[in-house]
N, C-alpha and C positions, 0 to 999 in steps of 0.2 A: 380345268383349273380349280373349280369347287372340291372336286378329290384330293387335287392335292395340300390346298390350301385344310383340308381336314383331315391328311395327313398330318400336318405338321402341329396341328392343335393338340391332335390324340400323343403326340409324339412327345411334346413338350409339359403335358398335361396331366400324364397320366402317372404321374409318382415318379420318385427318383432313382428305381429299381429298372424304368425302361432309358431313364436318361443316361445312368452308367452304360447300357447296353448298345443305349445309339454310341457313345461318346468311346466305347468297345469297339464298335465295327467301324468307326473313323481312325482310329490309332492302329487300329491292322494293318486298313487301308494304306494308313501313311506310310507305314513300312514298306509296302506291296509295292505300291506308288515308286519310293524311293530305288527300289532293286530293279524296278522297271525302267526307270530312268538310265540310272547305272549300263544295264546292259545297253538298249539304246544309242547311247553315248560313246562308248568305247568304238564303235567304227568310226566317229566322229574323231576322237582322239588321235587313232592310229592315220588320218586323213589328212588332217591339222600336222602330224609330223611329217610326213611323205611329203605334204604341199610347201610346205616350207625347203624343204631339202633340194624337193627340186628347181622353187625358185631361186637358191644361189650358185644352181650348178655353172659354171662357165663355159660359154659358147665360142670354141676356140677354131682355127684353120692352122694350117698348116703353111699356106702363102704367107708372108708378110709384106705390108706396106711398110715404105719409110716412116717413121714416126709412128708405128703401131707400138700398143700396149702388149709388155709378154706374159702366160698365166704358164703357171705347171702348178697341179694339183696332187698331193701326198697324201696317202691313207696307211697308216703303220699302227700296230698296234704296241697300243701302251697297257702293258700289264692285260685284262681283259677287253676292255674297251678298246674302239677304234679314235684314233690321235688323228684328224685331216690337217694338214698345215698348206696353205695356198700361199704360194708367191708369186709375186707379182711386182714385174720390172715395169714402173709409170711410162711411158709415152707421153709423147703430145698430141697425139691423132683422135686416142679414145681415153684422156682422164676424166673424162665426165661419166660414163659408165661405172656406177657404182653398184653395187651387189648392196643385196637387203641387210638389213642390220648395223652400216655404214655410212658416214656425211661424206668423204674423202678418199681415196684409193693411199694405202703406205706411202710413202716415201723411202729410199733406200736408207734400210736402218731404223724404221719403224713397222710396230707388229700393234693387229689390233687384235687382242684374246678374248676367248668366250669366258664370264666368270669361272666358270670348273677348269681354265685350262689358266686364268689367272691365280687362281688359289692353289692349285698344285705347285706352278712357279714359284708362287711365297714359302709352300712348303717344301718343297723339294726342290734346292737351288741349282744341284744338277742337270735338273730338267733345260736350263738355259744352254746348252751342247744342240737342244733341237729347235730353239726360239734364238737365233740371230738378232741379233737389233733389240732396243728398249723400246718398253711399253706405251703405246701413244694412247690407247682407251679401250672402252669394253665393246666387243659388238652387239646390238640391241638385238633383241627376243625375235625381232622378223628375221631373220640371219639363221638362227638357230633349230635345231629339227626340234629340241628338249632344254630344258635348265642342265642338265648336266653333261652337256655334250662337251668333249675337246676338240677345239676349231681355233684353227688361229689364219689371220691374212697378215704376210712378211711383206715386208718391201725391200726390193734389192735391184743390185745393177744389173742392166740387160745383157753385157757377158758372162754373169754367172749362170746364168740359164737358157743362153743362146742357143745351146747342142737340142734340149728337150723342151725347151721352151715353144709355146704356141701362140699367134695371132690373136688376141681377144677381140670378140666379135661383140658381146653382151652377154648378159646373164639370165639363167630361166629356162629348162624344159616342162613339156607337159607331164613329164615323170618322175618319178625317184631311182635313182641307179641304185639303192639296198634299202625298198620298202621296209618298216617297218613289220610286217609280217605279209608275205609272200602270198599273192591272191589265191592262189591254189591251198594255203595253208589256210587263209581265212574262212573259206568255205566253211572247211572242218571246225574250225573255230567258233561261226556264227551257230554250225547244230549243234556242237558238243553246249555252247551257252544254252541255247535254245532248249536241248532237253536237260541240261541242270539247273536251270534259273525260271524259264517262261513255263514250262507245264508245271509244274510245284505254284508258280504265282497265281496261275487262272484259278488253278484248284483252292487257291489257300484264299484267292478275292472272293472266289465264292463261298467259300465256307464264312466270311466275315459279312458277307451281304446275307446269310440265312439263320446268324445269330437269334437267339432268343424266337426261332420259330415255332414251337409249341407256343407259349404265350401269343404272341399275335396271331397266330392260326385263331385262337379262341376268339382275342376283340375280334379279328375282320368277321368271326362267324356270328357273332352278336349283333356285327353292322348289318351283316346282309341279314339276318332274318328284321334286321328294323326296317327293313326297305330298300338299303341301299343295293342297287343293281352288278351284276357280276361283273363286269367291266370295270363297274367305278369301284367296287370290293377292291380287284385288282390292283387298281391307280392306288387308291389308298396306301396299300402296301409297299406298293414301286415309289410313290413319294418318300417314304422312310429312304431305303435301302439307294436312291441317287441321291439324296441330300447325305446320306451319310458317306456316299463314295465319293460323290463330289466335293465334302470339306476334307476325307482323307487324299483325295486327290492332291487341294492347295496343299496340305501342309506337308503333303512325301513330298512334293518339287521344293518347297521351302525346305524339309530337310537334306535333299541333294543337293542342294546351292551351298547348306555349311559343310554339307560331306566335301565336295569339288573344293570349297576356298582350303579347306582342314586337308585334302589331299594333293594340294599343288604344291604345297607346304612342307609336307613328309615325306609325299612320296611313294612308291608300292618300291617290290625289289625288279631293279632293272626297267623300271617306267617309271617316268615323270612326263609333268605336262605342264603348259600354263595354262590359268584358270578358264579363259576365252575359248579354251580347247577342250574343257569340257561345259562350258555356258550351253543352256538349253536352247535348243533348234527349237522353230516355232513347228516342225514334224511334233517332236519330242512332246512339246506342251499339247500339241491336239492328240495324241495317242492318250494320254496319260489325262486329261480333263473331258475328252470326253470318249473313249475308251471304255476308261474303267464304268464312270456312270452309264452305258449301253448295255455294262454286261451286269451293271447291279438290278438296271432295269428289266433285264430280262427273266434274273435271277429270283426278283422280287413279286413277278407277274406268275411265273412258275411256281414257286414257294405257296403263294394262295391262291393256286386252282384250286384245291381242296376246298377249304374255306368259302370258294365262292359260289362251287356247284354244291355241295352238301355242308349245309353249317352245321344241321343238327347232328348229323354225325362226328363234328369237332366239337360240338358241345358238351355230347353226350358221350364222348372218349368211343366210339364204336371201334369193333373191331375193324385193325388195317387191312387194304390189301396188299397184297403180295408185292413186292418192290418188280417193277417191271423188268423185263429180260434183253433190252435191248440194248442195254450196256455190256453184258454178255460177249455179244455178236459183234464189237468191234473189241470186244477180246481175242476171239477167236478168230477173226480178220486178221488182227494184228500178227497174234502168231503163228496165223499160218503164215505168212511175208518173212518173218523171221527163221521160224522153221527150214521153209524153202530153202533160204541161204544159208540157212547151218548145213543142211543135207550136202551140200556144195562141197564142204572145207573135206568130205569123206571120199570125193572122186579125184581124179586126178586133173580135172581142170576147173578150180572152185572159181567160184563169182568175182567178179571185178566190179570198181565204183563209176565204172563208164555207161554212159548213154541212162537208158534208162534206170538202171541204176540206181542211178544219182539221186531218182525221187523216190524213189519202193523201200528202201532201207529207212531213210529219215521217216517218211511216214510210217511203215510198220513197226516200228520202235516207239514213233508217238502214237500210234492209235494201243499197240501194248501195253502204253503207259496211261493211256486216256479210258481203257477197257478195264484194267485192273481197279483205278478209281470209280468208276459207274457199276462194277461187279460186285464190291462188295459188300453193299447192301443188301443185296440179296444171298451171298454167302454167309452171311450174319444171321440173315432171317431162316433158312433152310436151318443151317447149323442149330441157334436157338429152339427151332422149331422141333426138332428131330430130338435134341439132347433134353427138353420141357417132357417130353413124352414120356422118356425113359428113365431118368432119374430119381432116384427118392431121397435125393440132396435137398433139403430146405432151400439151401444157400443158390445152389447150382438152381433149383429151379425160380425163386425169384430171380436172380439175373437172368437167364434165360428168358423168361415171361416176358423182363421189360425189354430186350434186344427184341423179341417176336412182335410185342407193339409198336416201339419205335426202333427200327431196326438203322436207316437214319439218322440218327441223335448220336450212338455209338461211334460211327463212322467217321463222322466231323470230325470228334475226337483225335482219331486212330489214321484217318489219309494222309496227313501231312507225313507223320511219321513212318509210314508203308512207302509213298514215293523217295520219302530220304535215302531209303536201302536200295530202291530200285534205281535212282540216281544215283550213288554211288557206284552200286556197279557198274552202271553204262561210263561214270567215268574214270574209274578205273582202265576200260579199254581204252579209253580216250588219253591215258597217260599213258600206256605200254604201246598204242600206236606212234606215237608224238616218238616214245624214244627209238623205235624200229626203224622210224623215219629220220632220224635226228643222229643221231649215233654213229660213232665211228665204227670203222667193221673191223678195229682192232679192241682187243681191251686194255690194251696200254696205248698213250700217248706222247710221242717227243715231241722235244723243243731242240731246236738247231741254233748256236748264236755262233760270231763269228770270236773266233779266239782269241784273235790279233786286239779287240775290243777291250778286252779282259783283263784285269789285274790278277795277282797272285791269292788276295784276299777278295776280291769278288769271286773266283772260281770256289773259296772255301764257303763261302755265302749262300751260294747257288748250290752249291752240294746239299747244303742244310736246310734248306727251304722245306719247309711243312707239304710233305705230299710228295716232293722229290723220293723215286725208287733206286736211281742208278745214274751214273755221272763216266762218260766217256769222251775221248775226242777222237775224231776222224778226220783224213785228210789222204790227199791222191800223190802220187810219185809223180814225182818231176820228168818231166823230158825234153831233150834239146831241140827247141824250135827249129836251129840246123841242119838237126841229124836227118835218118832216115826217117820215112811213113812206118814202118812196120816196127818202130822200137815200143818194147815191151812197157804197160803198164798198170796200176792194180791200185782199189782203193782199198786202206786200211784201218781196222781200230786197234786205236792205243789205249789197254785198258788190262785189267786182270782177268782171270778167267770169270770170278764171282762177277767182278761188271758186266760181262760180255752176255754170262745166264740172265740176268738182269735188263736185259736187252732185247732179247729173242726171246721166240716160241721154245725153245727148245735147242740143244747142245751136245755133243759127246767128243771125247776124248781129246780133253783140252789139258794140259800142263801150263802150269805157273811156271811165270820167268823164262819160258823158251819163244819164241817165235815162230807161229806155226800157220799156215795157211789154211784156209777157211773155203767150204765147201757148200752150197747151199744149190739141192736141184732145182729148184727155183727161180735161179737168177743166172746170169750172164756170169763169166768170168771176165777179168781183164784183155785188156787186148795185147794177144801172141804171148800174158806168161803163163810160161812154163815151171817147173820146178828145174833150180837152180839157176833159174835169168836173175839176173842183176834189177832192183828196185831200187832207185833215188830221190829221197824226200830230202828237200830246200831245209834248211832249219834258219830259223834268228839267233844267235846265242852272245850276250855281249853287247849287241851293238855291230855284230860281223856276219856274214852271212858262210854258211859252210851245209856241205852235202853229207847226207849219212846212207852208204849203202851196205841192205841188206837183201842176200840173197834167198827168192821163192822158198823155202823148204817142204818138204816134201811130208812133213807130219800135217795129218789134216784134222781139222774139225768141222765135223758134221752138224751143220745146223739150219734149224728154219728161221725166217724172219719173217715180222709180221710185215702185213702189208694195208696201210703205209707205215716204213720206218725209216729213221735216218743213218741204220745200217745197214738196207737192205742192198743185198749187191756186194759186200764188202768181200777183198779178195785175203786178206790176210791178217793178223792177228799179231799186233807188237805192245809186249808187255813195257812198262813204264821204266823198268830200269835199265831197257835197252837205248835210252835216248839220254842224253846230259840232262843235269838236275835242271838248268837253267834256260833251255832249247826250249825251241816253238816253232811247230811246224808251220812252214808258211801256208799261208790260206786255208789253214785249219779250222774245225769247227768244235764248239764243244757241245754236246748231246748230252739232256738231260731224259728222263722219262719217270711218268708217275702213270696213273691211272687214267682212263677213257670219259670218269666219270663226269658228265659236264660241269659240277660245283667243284672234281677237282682239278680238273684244267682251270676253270676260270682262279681257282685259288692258286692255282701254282701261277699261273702268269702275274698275276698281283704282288705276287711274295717275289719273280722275278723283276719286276717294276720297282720293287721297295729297295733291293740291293744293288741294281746296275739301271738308274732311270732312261737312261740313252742307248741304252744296245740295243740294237735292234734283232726282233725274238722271229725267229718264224717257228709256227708251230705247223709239223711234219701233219699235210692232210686236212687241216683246221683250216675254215673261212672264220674271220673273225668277228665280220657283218655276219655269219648265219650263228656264230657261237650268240652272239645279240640277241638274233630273232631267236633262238629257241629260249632264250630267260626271258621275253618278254610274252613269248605263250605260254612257259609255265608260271608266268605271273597269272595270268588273264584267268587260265586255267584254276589257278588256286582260288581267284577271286568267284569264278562261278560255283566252286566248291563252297565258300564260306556262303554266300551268297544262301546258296542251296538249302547250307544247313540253319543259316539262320530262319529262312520261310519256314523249314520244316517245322523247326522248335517253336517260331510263334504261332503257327498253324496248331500247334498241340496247345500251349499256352490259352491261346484266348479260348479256342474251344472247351478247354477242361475247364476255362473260369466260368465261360458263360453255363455249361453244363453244371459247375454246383451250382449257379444262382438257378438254374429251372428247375434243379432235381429237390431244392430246399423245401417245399410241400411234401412231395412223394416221400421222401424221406422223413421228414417227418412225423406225416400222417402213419406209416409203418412202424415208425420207432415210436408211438404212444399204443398202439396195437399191442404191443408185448416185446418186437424183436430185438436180441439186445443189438448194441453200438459194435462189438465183433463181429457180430454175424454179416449186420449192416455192412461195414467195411470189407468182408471178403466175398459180402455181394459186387459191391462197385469193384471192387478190383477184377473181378470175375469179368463181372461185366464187361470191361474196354482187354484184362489180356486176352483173352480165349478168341475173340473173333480176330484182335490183333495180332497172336501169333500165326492163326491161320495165314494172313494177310501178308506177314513178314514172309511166311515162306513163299507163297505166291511172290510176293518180291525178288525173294532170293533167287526161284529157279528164274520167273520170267526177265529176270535183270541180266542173270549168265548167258538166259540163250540169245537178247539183245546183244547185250556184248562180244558174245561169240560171231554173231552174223558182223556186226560192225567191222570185226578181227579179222573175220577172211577178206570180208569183202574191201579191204585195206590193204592187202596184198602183203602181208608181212611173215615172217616167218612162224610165231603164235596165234595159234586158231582160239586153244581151250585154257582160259586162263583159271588152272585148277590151284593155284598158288595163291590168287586172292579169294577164295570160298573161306578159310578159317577166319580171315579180317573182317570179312561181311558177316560172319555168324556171331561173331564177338561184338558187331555193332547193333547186329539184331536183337541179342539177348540184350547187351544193355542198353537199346529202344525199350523192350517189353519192362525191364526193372523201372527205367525211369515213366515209363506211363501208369505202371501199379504205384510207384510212390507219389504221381500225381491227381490217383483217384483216393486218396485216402481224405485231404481237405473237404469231402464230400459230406464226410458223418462227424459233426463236433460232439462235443458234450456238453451241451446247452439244448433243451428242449423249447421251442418256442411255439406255442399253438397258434400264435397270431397268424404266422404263416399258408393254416387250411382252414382259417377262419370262415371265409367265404365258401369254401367249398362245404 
């Protein structure tokens, strides 16, 4: 207790040079703190909405009692989003079973909407086609998986829903029938976080808990030679560095509480929450209060071994030694593990993420990541040491000199930034996984609506929809339920020949304005036509219903279709002026098709929701619960990217600060020597690029061969992602420009002696 109680004297005490410095490595902290929380949290998040969803699921039978309540539950998608609408016919056996978010079960003729699905109603008055009955009130946040869910409970009569109507038993399972993101996807989620967020932050806690350690290296070596004992040296210094972690500890939780209120408010894309959903678990508060002070205590105790077995050697600037090698050795652990599974993606049955697997890839990836950081210190000091010898650069051999003394000191600098490039690329695979996984296996995608739905200017709407490629209708020939079994029939697109290429993989020998039959080895043909059987499609025209037959022809076109499409199959080929201007094929459908891209699917279904609010869209292939979950893991994702990049940058930040404030003597005392302020300046810049470019390329290969092991061992069809190597070297280069223009505030142009006055 006396150590540390003289911690905090010397702490307070000693000028207001080490108090910006404490008050330095609390403000990192709080950062650190905060992103640690953040991740943390988000399984919390995604818990809090699954737990909810599955508390209002309805517990239905299929028996009914006299006087039972009826439920039938709807999921349609509205534009991207999923629309649930629950109706429920009252009883008298069970109106007292109310679902969360609810004081009263509807009544027939009353609807109780989720705000997002009452605010659409105000805006889009069409929407009332899917909401029956007026509005009785809002259903409350327990009810709801998110703030922007659309959810509504109808109230109606018991024979309108008799046929598919169920029993209600109560409400509430132990699960969610469309998690939030899929446990098998989470995995991936929590390492992909893991190594973009949590190895960046250990490294970047520690580099803030070892701030300004030249300077106190020297008091603790003054204390111990006054007498004070190695141990208590230690404490001394460990007192610093947990008081400092421990008040950045409070104030990152107090800064994630106004992050949480400021983000249940805005919002991310495609996640919301309410604020209770991300409120701190008391897990969350003991990781993060006393966590981080264990590892600054640790941090602190290490930092002045030096110090506490040899002072006079910190007093007397001795030569260092050699930065140790044993950070090295889980380099080269890591990538051998890495290696191993690259060698895999080159035989013919690479590695999979089963069984043991499961744990050898995450750890050699973070001990890659953890080896790279502890390595290059001593890459620094070889390099220096090697290039001091050989030069007859002024400039080249001061910076050199001072990397070979403190080799250390540079690194702090330069790690954050080195893991940013190495994080990038590991997530880069982590987003070409996600879309290999995610992705349709066509690169177009249709929408199917139903025609009969359709106005003559809604069809001109939906042709024009931003993202829309191609606009056809399809529909099946008719045949008499009296006739025979074996009467001929075939489905057809009514379109030009331009629509139909617009459509398919591929086409040949199609004629505009003829009618011609369709040939794809791929698919079935119709059943028993032939060329020249008779084909009967129902039309509407008028108001009267009348038959249009056209007979098979025998002109064919060749074509593939993709798979999935909503013409795949299709027997023949009727161009538009073969039918009345004002005809509609019964039970027709009209096919739209744009791009695979997930943001343009979800934008084309939006732009179809803005034009026709009620038709209901199927999209050919699409779950519209999983199109959900994949925007909510490239939210997540993006977050742990920003996340990433923000540690990296304050990681560089406070270290280049604290590093002018120690280098202000050294520098000095040089610059009254003779050397001019250029020279100076292309010292430091020397200084932090040269070991840092080293560093970036180490980044760059050991990031690719990570990301390559991650690739195969993902089971996807890209092993070597040689397409993002120019994006990482473009962020490399401009890492190295911005750390040379952040060593330049090094050398002013003010000479100040006070500075090596004592020395």
């Amino acid at each position: 207790m006396r150590e540390f109680l003289l911690g905090l004297r010397l702490l307070f005490g000693s000028g207001r040079g080490n108090r910006v410095r404490f008050f330095l490595m609390a403000a990192g902290g709080s950062l650190g703190v905060c992103c640690l929380a953040l991740v943390l949290t988000i399984p919390q998040i995604l818990d809090a909405h699954d737990g909810r969803d599955a508390a209002r699921q309805p517990q239905s039978a299929s028996a009914r009692a006299a006087g039972s309540t009826l439920v039938l539950q709807r999921t349609d998608p509205y534009g991207s989003h999923a629309f649930t609408r629950v109706f429920i016919a009252k009883g008298t056996k069970d109106a007292g079973k109310v679902p969360p978010g609810l004081t009263e079960l509807p009544d027939p003729g009353e609807m109780f909407l989720s705000p997002r699905a009452h605010d659409l109603l105000r805006d889009q008055p069409a929407v009332k086609g899917l909401l029956p009955g007026h509005e009785q009130g809002l259903i409350g946040a327990p009810g709801l998986a998110h703030p922007d869910e659309l959810f509504a409970y109808i109230g109606t009569a018991p024979d309108k829903i008799a046929d598919e109507g169920r029993a209600l038993k109560g409400w509430g399972y132990s699960y969610a029938p469309f998690p939030a993101v899929e446990p098998s996807t989470l995995t991936y989620l929590r390492f992909a976080l893991g190594s973009l967020v949590l190895l960046p932050l250990g490294i970047f806690l520690s580099v803030c808990a070892r701030l300004s350690a030249a300077s106190r290296n020297r008091r603790l070596a003054s204390l111990r030679l006054l007498g004070l004992s190695t141990r208590g040296t230690q404490r001394v210094n460990a007192a610093e560095t947990v008081v400092a972690a421990l008040l950045g500890s409070i104030l990152g939780l107090g800064e994630y509480w106004v992050l949480n209120q400021v983000m249940t408010r805005t919002g991310l894309p495609s996640l919301r929450w309410y604020p209770a959903d991300g409120a701190l678990s008391a897990t969350t508060v003991a990781v993060c209060l006393i966590g981080c002070p264990v590892l600054a205590w640790f941090v602190g105790r290490v930092s002045a071994r030096d110090a506490a077995a040899n002072p006079l050697a910190v007093r007397r600037t001795a030569a260092p030694k050699r930065p140790a090698k044993w950070g090295g050795l889980l380099l080269v652990t890591g990538l051998g593990i890495v290696v191993g599974y690259c060698a895999t993606g080159f035989t013919d049955r690479p590695a999979n993420s089963v069984g043991l697997n499961t744990l050898l890839i995450p750890a050699g990836i973070l001990l890659t990541g953890l080896g790279l950081v502890l390595t290059l210190p001593l890459i620094s000091y070889a390099l220096a040491h090697r290039l001091a010898r050989a030069t007859q650069s002024l400039t080249l051999n001061l910076a050199m000199r001072r990397n070979e003394v403190e080799p250390g000191s540079t690194m702090r600098v330069v790690t954050g930034l080195v893991l940013l490039v190495f994080s990038a690329s590991l997530a880069q695979g982590v987003l070409i996984q996600l879309e290999q996984v995610t992705r349709p296996s066509a690169p177009v995608q249709d929408y199917s609506l139903a025609l009969s739905a359709l106005t003559t200017e809604q069809r001109r709407g939906l042709a024009d929809v931003p993202g829309v490629r191609a606009h056809a209708v399809t529909a099946e020939s008719w045949t008499d339920p009296e006739g025979s079994a074996d009467q001929p029939w075939a489905s057809a697109v009514i379109g030009t020949c331009g629509q139909l290429a617009k459509l398919v993989r591929d086409s040949k020998g199609c004629v505009d304005g003829k009618v011609m039959r369709l040939s794809d080895p791929n698919a079935g043909t119709g059943q028993g036509a032939r060329p020249g059987d008779a084909l009967h499609f129902r039309l509407r025209e008028g108001g009267k219903d009348r038959t249009l037959t056209i007979p098979l022809p025998r002109d064919t076109i060749a074509y593939s279709a993709y798979d999935p499409s909503a013409v795949h199959g299709a027997d023949v080929l009727i161009p538009p002026s073969a039918l009345p201007a004002s005809a509609r094929p019964e039970d027709a459908r009209y096919v739209l098709t744009s791009s695979s891209d997930h943001d343009e699917v979800r934008k084309v279904l939006d732009g179809i929701a803005a034009v026709t609010p009620t038709a209901e869209v199927e999209p050919v292939g699409v779950n519209i619960e999983g199109l959900q979950q994949i925007a909510v893991l490239e939210t997540l994702l993006a977050v742990g990217m920003v996340m990433g990049l923000v540690i990296g940058t304050a990681a560089f930040v406070v270290s280049a600060t604290d590093r002018a404030m120690e280098r202000r003597a050294q520098v000095t005392a040089v610059t009254l020597i003779g050397a001019r302020a250029r020279t100076m300046r292309a010292v430091q810049c020397v200084q932090v690029v040269l070991p840092l470019s080293v560093g970036l390329v180490l980044a760059l290969v050991t990031g690719k061969l990570a990301e390559a092991s991650y690739l195969i061992t993902g089971g996807g069809e890209i092993y070597w992602d040689f397409a993002g190597v120019p994006v990482l070297a473009l962020a490399a280069a401009g890492v190295a420009a911005v750390s040379a223009v952040g060593t330049l505030p090094l050398v002013g142009r003010r000479i100040d002696p006070e500075l090596i006055r004592r020395d």
